[in-house]
PLY file of the C-alpha trace (Angstrom):
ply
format ascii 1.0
element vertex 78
property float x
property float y
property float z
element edge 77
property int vertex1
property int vertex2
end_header
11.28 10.22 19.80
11.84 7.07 21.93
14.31 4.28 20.54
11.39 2.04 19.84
9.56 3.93 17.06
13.16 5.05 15.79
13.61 1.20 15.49
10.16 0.49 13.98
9.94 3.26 11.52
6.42 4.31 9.60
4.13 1.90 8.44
5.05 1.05 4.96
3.59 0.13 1.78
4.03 -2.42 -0.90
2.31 -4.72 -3.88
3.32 -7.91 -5.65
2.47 -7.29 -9.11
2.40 -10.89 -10.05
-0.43 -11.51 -7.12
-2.20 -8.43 -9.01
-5.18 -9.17 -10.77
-5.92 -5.73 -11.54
-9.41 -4.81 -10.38
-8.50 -1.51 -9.46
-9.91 -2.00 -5.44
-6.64 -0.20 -4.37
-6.91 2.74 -6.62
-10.58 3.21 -5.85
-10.23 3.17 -2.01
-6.80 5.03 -1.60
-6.12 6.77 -4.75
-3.35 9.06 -3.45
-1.71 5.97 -2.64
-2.10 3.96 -5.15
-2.80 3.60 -8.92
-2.57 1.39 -12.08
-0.24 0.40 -14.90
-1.11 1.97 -18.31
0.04 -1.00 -20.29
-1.24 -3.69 -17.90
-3.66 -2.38 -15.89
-1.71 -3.78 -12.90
-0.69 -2.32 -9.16
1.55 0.93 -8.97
2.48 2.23 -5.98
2.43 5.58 -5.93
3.45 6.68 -1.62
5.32 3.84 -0.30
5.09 5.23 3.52
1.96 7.72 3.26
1.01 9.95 5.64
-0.96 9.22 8.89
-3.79 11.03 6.90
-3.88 7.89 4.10
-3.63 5.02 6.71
-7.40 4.35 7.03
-8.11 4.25 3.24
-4.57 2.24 3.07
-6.13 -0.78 5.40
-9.88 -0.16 2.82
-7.17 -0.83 0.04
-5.28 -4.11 1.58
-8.79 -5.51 2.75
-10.59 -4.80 -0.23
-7.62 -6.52 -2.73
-9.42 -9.63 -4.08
-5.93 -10.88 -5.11
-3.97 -10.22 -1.45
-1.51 -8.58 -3.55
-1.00 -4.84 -1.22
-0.09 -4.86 2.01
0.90 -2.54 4.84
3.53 -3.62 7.52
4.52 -1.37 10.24
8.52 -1.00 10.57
11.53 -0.80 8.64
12.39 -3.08 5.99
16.05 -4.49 5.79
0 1
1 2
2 3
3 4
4 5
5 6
6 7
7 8
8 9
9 10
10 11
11 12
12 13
13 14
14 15
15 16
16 17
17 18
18 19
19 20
20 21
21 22
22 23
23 24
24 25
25 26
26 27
27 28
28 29
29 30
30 31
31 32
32 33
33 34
34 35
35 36
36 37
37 38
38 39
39 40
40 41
41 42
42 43
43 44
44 45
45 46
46 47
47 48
48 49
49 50
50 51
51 52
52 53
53 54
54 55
55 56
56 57
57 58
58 59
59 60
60 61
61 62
62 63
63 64
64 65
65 66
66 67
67 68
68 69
69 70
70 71
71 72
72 73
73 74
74 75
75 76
76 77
């Protein structure tokens, strides 16, 4: 492993769940990744650095978010 992707770690997962406006677009596209709140209906996230296997339906998720409120960002987070 070179020093780079030691330094820049897997791509990594998150949600604001006061963007959320619960539509459920995450848990549809990338259901192993994501899901929603009993009580509010609201962003949960289930793998915060999924597999290689999850990426593609990962980016589906953060494009299809009519709120903006999951994203993926490629390193680690301080």
């Amino acid at each position: 492993m070179s020093a780079t992707s030691q330094a820049v770690g897997p791509e990594r997962v998150s949600a604001e769940r006061h963007l959320c406006v619960g539509a459920g677009q995450c848990v549809l596209a990338a259901p192993a990744v994501f899901d929603q709140g009993d009580d509010d209906g609201l962003v949960v996230v289930l793998d915060e650095t999924p597999p290689a296997s999850e990426l593609r339906a990962v980016r589906d998720a953060v494009r299809a978010c009519p709120s903006g409120a999951v994203t993926l960002r490629r390193g680690a987070e301080d």
